[in-house]
N, C-alpha and C positions, 0 to 999 in steps of 0.2 A: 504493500500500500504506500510506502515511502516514498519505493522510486516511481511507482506510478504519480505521486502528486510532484516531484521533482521533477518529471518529466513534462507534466503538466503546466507546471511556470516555468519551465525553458523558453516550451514552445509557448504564450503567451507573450513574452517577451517577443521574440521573433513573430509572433505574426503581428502585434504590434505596428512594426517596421513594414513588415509585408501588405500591410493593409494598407498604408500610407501611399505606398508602390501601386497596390492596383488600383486605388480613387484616385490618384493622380492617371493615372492612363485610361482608365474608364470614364471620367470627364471630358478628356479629349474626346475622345471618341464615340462617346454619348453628343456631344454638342456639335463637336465641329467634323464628326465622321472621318477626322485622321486619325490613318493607324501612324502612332510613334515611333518607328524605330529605333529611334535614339535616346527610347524612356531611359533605360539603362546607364548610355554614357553620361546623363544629367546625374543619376545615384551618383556615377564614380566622380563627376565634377564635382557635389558636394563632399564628398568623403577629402578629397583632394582640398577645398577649401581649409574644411578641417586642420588634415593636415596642415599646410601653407602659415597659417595663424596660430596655431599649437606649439611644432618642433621648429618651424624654423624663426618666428618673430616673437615667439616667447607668448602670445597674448592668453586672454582666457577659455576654455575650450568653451565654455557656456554663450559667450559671446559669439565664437566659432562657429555654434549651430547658426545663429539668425543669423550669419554673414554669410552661411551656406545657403540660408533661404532668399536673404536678396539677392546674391547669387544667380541662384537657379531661375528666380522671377523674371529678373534681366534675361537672361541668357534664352527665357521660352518666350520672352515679350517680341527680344528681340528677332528670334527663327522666325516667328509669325510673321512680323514686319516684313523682314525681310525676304523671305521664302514662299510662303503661302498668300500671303495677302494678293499678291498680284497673279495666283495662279485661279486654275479651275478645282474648287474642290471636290467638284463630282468625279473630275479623272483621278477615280482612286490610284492608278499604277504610276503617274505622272510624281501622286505627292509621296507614294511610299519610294519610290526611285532619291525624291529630292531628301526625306527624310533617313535614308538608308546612307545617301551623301554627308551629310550632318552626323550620323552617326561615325561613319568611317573618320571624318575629319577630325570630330572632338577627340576620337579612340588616339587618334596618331597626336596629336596636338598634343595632351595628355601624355602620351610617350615618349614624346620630345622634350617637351619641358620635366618632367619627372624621372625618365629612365624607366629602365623595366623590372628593376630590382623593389621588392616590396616594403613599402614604409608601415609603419608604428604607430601609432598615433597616442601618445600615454593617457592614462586614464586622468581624473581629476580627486580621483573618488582613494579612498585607503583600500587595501588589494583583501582585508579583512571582510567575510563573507559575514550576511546582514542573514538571520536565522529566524525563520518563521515555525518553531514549532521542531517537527524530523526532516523539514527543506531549509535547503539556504539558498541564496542567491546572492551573486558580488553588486555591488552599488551600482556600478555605471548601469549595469542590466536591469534594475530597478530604477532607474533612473530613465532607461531611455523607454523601459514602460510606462511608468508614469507620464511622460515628455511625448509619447506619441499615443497615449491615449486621451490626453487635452488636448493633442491638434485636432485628433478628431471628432471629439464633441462641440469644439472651434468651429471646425469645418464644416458641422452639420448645421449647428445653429445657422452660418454663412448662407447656405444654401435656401435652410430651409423658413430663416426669419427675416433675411434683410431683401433690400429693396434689388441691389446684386444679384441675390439668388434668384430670386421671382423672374428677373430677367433672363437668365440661366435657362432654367429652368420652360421659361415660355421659347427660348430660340431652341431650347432641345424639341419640343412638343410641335412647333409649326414655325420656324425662322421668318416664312412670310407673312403670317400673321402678326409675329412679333415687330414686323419692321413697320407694319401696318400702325401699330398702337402707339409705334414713340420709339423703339429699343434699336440702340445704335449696336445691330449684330455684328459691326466690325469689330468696334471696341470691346465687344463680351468675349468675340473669338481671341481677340488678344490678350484679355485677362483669365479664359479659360487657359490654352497655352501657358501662358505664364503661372499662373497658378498651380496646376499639375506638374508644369517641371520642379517649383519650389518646393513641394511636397517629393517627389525625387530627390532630391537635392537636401533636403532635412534628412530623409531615411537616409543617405549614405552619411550626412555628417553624426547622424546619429550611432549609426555600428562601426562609425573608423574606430573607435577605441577597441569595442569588443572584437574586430577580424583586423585581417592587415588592408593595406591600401596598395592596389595595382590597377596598371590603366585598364586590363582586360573585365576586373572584378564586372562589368557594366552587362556583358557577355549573360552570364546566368541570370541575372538582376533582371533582363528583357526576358527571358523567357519564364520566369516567373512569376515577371510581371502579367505577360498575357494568359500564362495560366491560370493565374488570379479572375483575373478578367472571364476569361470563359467559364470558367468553375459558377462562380458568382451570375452570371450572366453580361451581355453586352450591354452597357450601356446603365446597370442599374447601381449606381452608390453604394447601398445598403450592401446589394449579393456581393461589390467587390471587396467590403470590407470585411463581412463575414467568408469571403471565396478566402483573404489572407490568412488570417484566424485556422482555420480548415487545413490548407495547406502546411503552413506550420506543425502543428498541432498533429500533421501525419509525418510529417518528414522526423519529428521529434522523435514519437513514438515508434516508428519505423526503424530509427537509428538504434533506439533501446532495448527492443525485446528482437529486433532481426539480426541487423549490421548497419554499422557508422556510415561503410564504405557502401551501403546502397542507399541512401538518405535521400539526393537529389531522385533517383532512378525509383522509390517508390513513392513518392511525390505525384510524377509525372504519368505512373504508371494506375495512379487514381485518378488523374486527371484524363484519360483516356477513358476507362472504365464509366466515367460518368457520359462522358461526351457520346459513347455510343447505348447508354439507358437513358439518357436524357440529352440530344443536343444541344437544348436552348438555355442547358447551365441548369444552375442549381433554383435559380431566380430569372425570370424570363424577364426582359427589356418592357418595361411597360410602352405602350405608343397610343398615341390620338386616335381614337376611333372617331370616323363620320367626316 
C-alpha cells in the first residue's frame, strides 16, 4: 500500500506538468486548428531559460519560472505574427510544414547556443525529502505540484470567467460569428499562441531542476504532448488536462510494478488501446450544433 500511494504522488507531480503540456496545445488547436509542432521545443526553451538565469547569472530560480513564461508568451506571440498570420489557416499541410520549420530551427538554435552536452539546473529547495505519513517526496517536486496546479485553476478561471475567455471561447464555437459581434479573432489567435506556448515554457522551467536540460529533451515532450491531447480528446480543456493526469499516472505505475525501462512505451501503448475503443479520446470535442 506504501509504494502504491508513493507511486501515486510521483505520478501526480508529473502529470501536473503534463497537463500544462497538453492545455497549452489543445488550445491551439481547439481555437486556431494549428497543429504545433514545435509545442515541444517551447518546453525545452523554457527549461533553457531556467537554466540561463539559474547556473549561469546566479538569479532566483523562482523568478526563473515567470521569465520562462514571458519567454515563451513572446516567443508564441511572436510565431503567430510572424508565421501564421499572413498564411491560410485552413491549408493545414502548409502550416504544419511552417510549424515543423520552427520547430527544426528552435531545436538547432538551442544547440548552438547551449551545446549538446546536458545541463543541471540546481534545485532551490534542501535535497531533505518532505514526509507525508509512509510517502515522501523532495521539495522542488512538491513544489512544482503545487506551482502547476494554481496555473491551472489560473487558467480555468481565464477561460472560463473573464471577458478573454468568452472571447476564446466564442472564436472556438463559430470564429464568424464571433467577428460578427465585436471579437478581434486576430488578436485572440495571437494570444491563444502565445499563451499555450507560455504554458510550454512554465512546464519545462518547471522540471529543469527535477531532469536535466538538453536541446533534444522537446522531442518526447511533443509526443506526449499530443498524446495528451488525443487521450483527452481534440480540442476539449478539461479531457487535456485530465488526458495529462492519466498518462502520468500510467507511465508511473507502469515503471513500478512492470519496468522503468518500458515507462515511455507503456504510456503510449495505452494511448493506442484507447484510440482504437474509443477514437474521439476519452472526452469528445464539444462543437456548435445548428
Amino acid at each position: 500500500m506504501d509504494q502504491f500511494l508513493q507511486h501515486l504522488l510521483n505520478g501526480l507531480v508529473l502529470g501536473a506538468t503534463y497537463a500544462l503540456l497538453g492545455i497549452g496545445l489543445t488550445l491551439i488547436f481547439g481555437i486556431m486548428k494549428v497543429v504545433n509542432m514545435a509545442h515541444g521545443e517551447l518546453y525545452t526553451l523554457g527549461a533553457y531559460v531556467a537554466y540561463g538565469f539559474v547556473s549561469l547569472l546566479g538569479l532566483n530560480y523562482f523568478g526563473s519560472v515567470l521569465m520562462a513564461a514571458v519567454v515563451g508568451i513572446a516567443a508564441g506571440a511572436l510565431i503567430e505574427w510572424l508565421l501564421l498570420r499572413r498564411r491560410n489557416l485552413a491549408a493545414i499541410d502548409e502550416v504544419m510544414l511552417i510549424m515543423i520549420g520552427v520547430m527544426i530551427v528552435l531545436q538547432n538554435a538551442e544547440l548552438l547556443a547551449w551545446g549538446g552536452v546536458a545541463k543541471a539546473v540546481p534545485s532551490p529547495f534542501s535535497q531533505e525529502p518532505v514526509v507525508f505519513g509512509a510517502v515522501s517526496v523532495s521539495p522542488i517536486r512538491l513544489f512544482v505540484l503545487c506551482t502547476a496546479l494554481v496555473l491551472l485553476v489560473a487558467f480555468y478561471l481565464l477561460i472560463e470567467r473573464s471577458r478573454l475567455g468568452l472571447s476564446m471561447r466564442a472564436t472556438f464555437q463559430d470564429k464568424d460569428a464571433a467577428k460578427i459581434v465585436g471579437v478581434n479573432v486576430s488578436r485572440i489567435y495571437t494570444l491563444t499562441f502565445a499563451l499555450g506556448s507560455g504554458l510550454a515554457a512554465v512546464a519545462g522551467a518547471l522540471l529543469a531542476p527535477v531532469f536535466v536540460v538538453n536541446p533534444t529533451m522537446g522531442d518526447l515532450a511533443s509526443l506526449k504532448a499530443f498524446a495528451i491531447v488525443i487521450l483527452g480528446g481534440l480540442g476539449n480543456l478539461a479531457g487535456a488536462a485530465l488526458g495529462g493526469f492519466a498518462l502520468a499516472l500510467i507511465e508511473e505505475f507502469g515503471a513500478g510494478y512492470i519496468s522503468t525501462a518500458y515507462r515511455d512505451a507503456i504510456g503510449f501503448l495505452v494511448i493506442l488501446l484507447v484510440m482504437m475503443l474509443r477514437p474521439q479520446g476519452l472526452f469528445t470535442m464539444k462543437e456548435r450544433v445548428g
